[in-house]
C-alpha positions in Angstrom: 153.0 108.8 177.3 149.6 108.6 179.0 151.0 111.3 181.6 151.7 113.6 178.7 148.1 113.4 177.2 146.5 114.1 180.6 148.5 117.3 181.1 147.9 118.8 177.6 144.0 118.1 178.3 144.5 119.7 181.4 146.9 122.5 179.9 143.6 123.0 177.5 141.3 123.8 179.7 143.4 126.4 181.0 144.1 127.8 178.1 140.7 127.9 177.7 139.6 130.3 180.5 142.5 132.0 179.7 141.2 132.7 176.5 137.7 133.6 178.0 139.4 136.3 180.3 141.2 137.7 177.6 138.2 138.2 175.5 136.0 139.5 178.7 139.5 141.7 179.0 139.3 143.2 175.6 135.4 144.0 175.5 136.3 146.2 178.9 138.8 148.4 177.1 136.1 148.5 173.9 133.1 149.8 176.2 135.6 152.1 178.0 136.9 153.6 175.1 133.7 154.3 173.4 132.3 155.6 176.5 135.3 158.2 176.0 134.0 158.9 172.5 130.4 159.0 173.3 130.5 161.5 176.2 132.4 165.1 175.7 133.7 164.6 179.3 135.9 161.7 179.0 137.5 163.1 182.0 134.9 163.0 184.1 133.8 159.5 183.5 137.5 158.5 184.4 137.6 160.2 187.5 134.3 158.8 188.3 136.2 155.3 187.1 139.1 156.1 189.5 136.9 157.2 192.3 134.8 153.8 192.3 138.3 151.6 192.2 139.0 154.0 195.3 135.6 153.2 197.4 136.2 149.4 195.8 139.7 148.8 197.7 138.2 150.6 201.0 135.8 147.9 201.1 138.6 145.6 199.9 140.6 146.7 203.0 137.7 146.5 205.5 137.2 142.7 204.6 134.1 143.1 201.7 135.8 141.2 198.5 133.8 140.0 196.2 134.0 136.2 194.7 136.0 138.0 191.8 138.8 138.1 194.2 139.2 134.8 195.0 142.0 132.5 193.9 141.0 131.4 190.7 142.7 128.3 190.7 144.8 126.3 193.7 147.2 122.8 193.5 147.9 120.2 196.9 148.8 116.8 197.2 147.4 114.3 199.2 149.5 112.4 201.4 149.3 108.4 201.5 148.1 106.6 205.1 151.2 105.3 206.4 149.0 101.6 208.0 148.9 100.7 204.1 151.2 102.9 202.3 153.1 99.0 201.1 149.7 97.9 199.5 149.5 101.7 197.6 152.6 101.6 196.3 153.6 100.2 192.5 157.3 99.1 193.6 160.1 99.7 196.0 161.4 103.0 194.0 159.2 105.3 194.2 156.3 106.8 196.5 152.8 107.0 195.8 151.7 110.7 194.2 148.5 112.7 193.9 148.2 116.2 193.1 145.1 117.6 193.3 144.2 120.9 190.8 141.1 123.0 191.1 139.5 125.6 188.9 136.9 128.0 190.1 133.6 128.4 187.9 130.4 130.4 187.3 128.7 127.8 188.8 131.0 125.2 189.3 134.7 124.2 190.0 136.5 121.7 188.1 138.8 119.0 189.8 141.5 117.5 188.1 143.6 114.0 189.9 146.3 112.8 188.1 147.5 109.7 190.6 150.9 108.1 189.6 153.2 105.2 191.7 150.6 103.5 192.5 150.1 99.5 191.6 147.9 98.9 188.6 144.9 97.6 188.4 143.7 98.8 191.8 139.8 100.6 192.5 139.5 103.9 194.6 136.5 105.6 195.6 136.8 109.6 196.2 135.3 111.9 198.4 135.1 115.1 200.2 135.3 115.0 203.9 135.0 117.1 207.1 137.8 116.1 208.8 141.3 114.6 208.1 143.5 112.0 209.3 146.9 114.4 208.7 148.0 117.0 210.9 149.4 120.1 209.0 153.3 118.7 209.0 152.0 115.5 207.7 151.9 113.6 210.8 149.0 112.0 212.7 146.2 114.3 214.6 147.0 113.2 218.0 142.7 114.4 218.0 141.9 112.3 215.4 138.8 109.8 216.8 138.9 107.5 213.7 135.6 109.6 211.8 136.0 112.0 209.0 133.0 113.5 210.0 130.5 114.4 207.0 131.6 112.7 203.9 130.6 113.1 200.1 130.9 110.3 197.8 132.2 112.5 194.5 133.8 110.0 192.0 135.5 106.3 191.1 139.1 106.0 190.3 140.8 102.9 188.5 144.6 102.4 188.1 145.1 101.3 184.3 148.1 98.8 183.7 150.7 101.2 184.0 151.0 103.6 187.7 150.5 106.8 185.9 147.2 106.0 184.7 145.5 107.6 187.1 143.3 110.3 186.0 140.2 112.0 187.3 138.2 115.3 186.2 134.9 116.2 187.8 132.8 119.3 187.9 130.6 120.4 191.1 130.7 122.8 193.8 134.2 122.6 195.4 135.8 125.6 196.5 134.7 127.8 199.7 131.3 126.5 198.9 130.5 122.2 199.1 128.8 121.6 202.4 125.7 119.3 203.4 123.0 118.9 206.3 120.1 116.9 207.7 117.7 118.6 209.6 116.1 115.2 210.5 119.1 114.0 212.7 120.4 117.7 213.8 123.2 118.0 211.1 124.0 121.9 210.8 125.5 122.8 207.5 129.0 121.2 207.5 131.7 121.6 205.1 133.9 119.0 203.5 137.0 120.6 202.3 139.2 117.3 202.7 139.8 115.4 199.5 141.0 111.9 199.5 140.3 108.7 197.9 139.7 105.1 200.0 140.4 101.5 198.1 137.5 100.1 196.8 138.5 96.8 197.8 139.1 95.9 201.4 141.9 93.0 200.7 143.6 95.2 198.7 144.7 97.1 201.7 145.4 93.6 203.0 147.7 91.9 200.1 150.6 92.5 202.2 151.6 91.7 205.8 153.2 95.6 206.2 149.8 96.6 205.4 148.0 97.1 208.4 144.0 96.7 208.1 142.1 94.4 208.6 139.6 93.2 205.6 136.5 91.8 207.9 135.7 95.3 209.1 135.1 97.0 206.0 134.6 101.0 206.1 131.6 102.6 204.5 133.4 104.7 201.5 132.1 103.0 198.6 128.5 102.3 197.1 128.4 98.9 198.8 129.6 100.2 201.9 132.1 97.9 202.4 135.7 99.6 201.1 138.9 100.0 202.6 140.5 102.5 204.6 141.7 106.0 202.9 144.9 105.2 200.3 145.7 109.3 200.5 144.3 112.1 202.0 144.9 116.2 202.1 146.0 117.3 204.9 144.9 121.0 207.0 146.2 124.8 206.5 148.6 125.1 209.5 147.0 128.4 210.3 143.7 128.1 209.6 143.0 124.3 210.0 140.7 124.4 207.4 141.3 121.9 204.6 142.5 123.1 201.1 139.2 123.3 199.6 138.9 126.6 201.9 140.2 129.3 200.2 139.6 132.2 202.1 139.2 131.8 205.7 137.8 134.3 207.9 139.7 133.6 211.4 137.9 136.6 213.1 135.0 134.5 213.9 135.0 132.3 216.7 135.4 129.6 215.4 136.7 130.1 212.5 135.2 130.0 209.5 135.2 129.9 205.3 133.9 132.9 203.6 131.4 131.3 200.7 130.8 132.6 196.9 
């Protein structure tokens, strides 16, 4: 039941900017068809219209889009760490899910995590991150050192008493765009298009003996800086290598890059 309230709220919200697009839709025709009225050449202004839309997909075509042309609104799932998959999951029948929806905005995107098969009662903290654990097939980065490079502490997560209470919607800057720096220690400005979410509590990852972590060397992802390791993670574009928060790469730079808003 739970699950069903959490997708009509999130069905709302769609609804919503739909209903905003329409409207913005609407007033477009209005102001075109009273320019029609207004000026004696009608004609002209719609040649002038169709000559515009002509110079517009030339620079479409030659790699100028505006934000406009963006994808509005993209869905992944995260992929659960294998070491502690046993400690994540609610019982024997079913894996752990999360799927991951984000909506672009003026001036920010909204994220919405529904979680579900996962054990009750158990803390997450989520982040961004610059780099992930997952290859693009799902299987371990042979390249991966152990650091997720730059990581962004975004929001908590609790697990009600039943597995599909897991729920999370937050608004910031998410797509194509969230990146930090420190000039005091030489950090460029890096991106963190990873999502994924780390237990709170480092015995939780060690309840069971198929869980493989160790609870006296804590990692730093919560606001105690003593957590678990990551519960799920998102995992890289095969071609681009970017993670999903990256909608629209540009691979003609070396290397490759993200175009921003």
């Amino acid at each position: 039941m739970p699950l069903v309230k959490r997708r009509t709220r999130t069905l709302d919200f769609r609804e919503s900017v739909q209903m905003h697009m329409k409207s913005r839709e609407n007033k477009e025709k209005e102001v075109n068809n009273n320019s029609s009225k207004q000026f004696p050449g009608g004609k002209t202004v719609r040649s002038i219209t169709r000559g515009l839309l002509v110079a517009f997909g030339v620079l479409a075509a030659s790699g100028i889009v505006s934000a406009q042309d963006k994808t509005d609104e993209i869905t992944f799932n995260l992929l659960p760490n294998p070491a502690v998959v046993d400690c994540l999951r609610a019982n024997p029948f079913e894996e752990p899910r999360a799927r991951a929806t984000v909506i672009r905005g003026k001036q920010n995107d909204t994220l919405i995590l529904d979680l579900d098969g996962i054990k009750p009662g158990l803390a997450f903290d989520l982040f961004t991150v610059q780099s992930s654990f997952f290859q693009a097939d799902g299987t371990k980065d042979p390249n991966f050192t152990g650091s997720f490079g730059l990581a962004w502490y975004q929001s908590d997560i609790k697990i009600g008493k039943r597995t599909d209470d897991g729920h999370v919607q937050i608004k910031t800057i998410l797509l194509d765009d969230i990146f930090g720096f420190d000039p005091d220690v030489r950090l460029a400005p890096t991106n963190t298009f990873h999502l994924g979410f780390w237990f709170d509590d480092p015995n939780d990852a060690a309840a069971l003996p198929t869980c493989h972590f160790d609870p006296t060397k804590p990692t730093p992802f919560n606001g105690q800086h003593k957590a678990g390791p990551f519960a799920m993670l998102s995992a890289p574009d095969a071609k681009t290598t970017f993670g999903p928060l990256c909608t629209s790469a540009n691979t003609t730079t070396t290397p490759a890059s993200c175009n921003a808003n």
